[in-house]
C-alpha positions in Angstrom: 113.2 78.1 110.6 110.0 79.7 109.7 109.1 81.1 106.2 106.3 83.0 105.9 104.6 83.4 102.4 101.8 84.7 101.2 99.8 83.3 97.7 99.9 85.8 94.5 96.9 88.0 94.6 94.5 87.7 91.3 95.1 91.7 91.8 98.5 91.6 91.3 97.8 93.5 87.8 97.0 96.4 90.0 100.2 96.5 91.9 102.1 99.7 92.7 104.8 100.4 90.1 107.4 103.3 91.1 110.4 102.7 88.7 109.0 100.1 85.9 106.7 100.5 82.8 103.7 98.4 83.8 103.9 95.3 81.7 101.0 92.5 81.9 101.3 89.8 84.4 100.2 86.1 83.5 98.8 85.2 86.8 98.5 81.3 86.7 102.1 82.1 85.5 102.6 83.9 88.6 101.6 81.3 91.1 103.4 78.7 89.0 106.6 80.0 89.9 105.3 81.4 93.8 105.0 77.7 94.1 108.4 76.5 93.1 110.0 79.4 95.3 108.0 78.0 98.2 109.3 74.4 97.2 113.0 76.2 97.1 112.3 77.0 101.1 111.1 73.5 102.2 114.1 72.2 100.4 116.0 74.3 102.3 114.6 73.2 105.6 111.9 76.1 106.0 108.6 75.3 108.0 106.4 77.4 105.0 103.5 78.7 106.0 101.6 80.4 103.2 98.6 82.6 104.4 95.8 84.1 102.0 94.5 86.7 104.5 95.8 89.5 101.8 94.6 88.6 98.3 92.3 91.6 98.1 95.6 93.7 98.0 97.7 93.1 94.8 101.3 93.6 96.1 100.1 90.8 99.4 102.6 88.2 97.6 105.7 90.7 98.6 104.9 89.8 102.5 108.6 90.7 103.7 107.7 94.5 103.5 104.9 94.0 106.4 107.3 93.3 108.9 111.1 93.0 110.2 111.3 89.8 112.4 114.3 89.8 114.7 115.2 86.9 116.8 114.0 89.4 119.6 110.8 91.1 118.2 109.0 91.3 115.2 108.5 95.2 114.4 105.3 95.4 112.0 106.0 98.2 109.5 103.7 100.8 108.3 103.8 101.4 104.9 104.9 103.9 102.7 102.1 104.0 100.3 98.3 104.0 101.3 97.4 100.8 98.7 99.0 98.6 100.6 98.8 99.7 104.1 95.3 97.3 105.2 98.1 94.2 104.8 99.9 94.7 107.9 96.9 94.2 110.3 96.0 91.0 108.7 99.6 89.7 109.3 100.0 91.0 112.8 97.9 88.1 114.6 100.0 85.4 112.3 103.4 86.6 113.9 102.2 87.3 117.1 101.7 83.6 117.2 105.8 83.2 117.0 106.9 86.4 118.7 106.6 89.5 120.8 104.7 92.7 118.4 105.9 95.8 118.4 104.9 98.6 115.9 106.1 101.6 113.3 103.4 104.2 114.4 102.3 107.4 111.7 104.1 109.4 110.9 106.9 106.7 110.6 106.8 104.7 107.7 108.9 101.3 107.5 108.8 98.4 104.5 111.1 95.6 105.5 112.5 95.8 101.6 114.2 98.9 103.4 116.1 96.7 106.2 118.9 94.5 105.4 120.1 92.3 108.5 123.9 90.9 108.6 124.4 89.2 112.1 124.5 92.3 114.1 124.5 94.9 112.2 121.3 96.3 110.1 121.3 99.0 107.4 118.0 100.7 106.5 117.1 102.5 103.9 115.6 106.0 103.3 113.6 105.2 100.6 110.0 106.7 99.1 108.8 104.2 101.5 110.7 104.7 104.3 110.8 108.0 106.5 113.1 109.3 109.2 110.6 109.2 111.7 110.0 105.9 110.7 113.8 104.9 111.0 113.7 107.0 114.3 111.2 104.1 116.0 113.1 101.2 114.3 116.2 102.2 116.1 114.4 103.2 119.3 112.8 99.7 119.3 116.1 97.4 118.7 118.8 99.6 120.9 118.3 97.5 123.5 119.3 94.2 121.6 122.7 95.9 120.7 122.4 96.1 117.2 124.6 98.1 114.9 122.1 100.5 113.1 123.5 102.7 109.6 121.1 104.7 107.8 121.5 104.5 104.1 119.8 107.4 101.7 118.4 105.8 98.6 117.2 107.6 95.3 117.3 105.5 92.1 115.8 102.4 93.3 112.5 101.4 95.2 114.1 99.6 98.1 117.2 99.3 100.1 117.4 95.7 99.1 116.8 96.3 94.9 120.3 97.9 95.4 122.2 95.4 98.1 121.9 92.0 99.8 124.1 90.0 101.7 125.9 87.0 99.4 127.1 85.9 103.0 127.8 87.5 106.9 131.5 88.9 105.1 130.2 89.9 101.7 127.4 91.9 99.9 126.4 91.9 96.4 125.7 95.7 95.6 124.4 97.8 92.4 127.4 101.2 92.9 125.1 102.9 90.7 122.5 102.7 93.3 124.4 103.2 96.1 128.1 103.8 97.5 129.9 100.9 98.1 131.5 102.8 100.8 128.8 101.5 103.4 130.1 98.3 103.2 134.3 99.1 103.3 133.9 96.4 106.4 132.7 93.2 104.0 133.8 91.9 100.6 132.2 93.7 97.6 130.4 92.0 94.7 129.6 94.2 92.2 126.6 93.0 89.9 126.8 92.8 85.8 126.2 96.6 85.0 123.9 95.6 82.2 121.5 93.7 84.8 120.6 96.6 87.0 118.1 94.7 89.1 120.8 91.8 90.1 121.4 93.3 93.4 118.9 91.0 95.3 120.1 87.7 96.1 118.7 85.1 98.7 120.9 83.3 101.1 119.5 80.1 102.4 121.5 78.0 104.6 124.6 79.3 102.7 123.1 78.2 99.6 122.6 81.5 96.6 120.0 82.4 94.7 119.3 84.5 91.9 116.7 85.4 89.8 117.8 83.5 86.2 117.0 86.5 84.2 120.4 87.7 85.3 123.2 85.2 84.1 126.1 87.4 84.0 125.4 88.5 87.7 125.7 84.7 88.3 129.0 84.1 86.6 130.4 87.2 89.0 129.2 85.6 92.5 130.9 82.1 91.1 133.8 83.7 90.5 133.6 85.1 93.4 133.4 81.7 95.1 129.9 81.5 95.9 127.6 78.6 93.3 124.6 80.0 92.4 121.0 78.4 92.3 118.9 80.2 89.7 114.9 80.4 90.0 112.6 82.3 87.3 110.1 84.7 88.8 110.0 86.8 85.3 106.3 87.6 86.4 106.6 88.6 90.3 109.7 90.9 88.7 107.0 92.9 86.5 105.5 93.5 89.6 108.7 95.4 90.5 109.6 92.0 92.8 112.5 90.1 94.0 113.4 87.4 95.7 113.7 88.4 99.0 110.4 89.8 98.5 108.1 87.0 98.9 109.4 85.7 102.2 110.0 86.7 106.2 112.4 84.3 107.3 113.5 83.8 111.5 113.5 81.2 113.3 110.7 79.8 116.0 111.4 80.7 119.2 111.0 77.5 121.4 109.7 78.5 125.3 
């Protein structure tokens, strides 16, 4: 398994904000605790590769909305907001390395924050970031691999994936005030601590949970749930409006 990362931008004080009050950032801070989540994926068996072709753009450490990697293609996104649009070119030769390209073209917009893959079926957001025409090329690009594809309208939230992520293949941890639950009436609900509003992104790796620790009574939910939890603090990529699916593209190397 590959994980591709991307070091914190000494920028990242500039980042795009859309739903948080912009608090400062400690940078060294900030890197500290890229770091450790980089550690977290070679302890989980990830090949981490950590490119630096992006630290002129401040939201470059948030590398999973550059591109959807399938075990087919990799589908490089165009972004939703002009800032951060020069990173996708930069990471386009990196994953062509690994897989066949294909692109989101203007007027379709795409951020992989939007996408959330579980086995064979993939839900994407409509988001700020994400457009219908945008959606409209996804679906045209990965019929052929027989995927399930569900469109899913978000509002209160920046990404699909700040309201839902898969705990498992059967079960999704969800925020219902950020959207329905009834998307999911095929898998097992968990539904986050209502006082921790940005709970709702988990990271499975190799069956093994993780959460961001700034949200402990989320944690107690997925253990009672049946799932053990591994917290990591990322208290400063989270000012940056980040998560921890965020700072990764996981998929695995295709061997020819």
């Amino acid at each position: 398994m590959i994980a591709l990362t991307h070091k914190v931008s000494p920028k990242i004080n500039q980042c795009e904000l859309s739903n948080l009050s912009r608090k400062t950032i400690d940078f060294p801070l900030a890197q500290r605790q890229h770091q450790h989540y980089c550690q977290i994926l070679i302890k989980e068996g990830f090949r981490v590769i950590e490119l630096t072709v992006n630290l002129d753009f401040p939201d470059s450490v948030f590398i999973e909305d550059t591109a959807v990697v399938l075990d087919e293609v990799a589908i490089l996104c165009n972004m939703g907001i002009p800032s951060r649009a020069g990173e996708v070119q930069n990471i386009a030769p990196i994953l062509a390395n690994f897989q066949k390209v294909m692109n989101i073209n203007p007027p379709g917009t795409l951020e992989g924050g939007d996408v959330l893959i579980v086995d064979k079926n993939i839900y994407v957001g409509l988001s700020s970031r994400t457009n219908r025409e945008g959606v409209r090329q996804f679906e045209e690009i990965v019929q052929e691999f027989e995927y399930g594809i569900s469109t899913i309208p978000i509002g209160d939230c920046l990404h699909l994936k700040s309201a839902c992520t898969a705990l498992d293949m059967e079960t999704i941890l969800i925020n219902p005030e950020w959207i329905d639950p009834s998307y999911f009436t095929e898998y097992a609900v968990v539904e986050i601590e209502k006082n921790e509003p940005y709970a709702a992104n988990c990271l499975n790796l190799n069956g093994n949970v993780y959460l961001p620790s700034a949200f402990p009574k989320t944690a107690e939910k997925i253990e009672k749930a049946g799932f053990p939890v591994n917290t990591i603090n990322i208290s400063e990529l989270q000012k940056a409006e980040g998560a921890l699916t965020c700072s990764s593209i996981l998929f695995k190397e295709i061997i020819s």
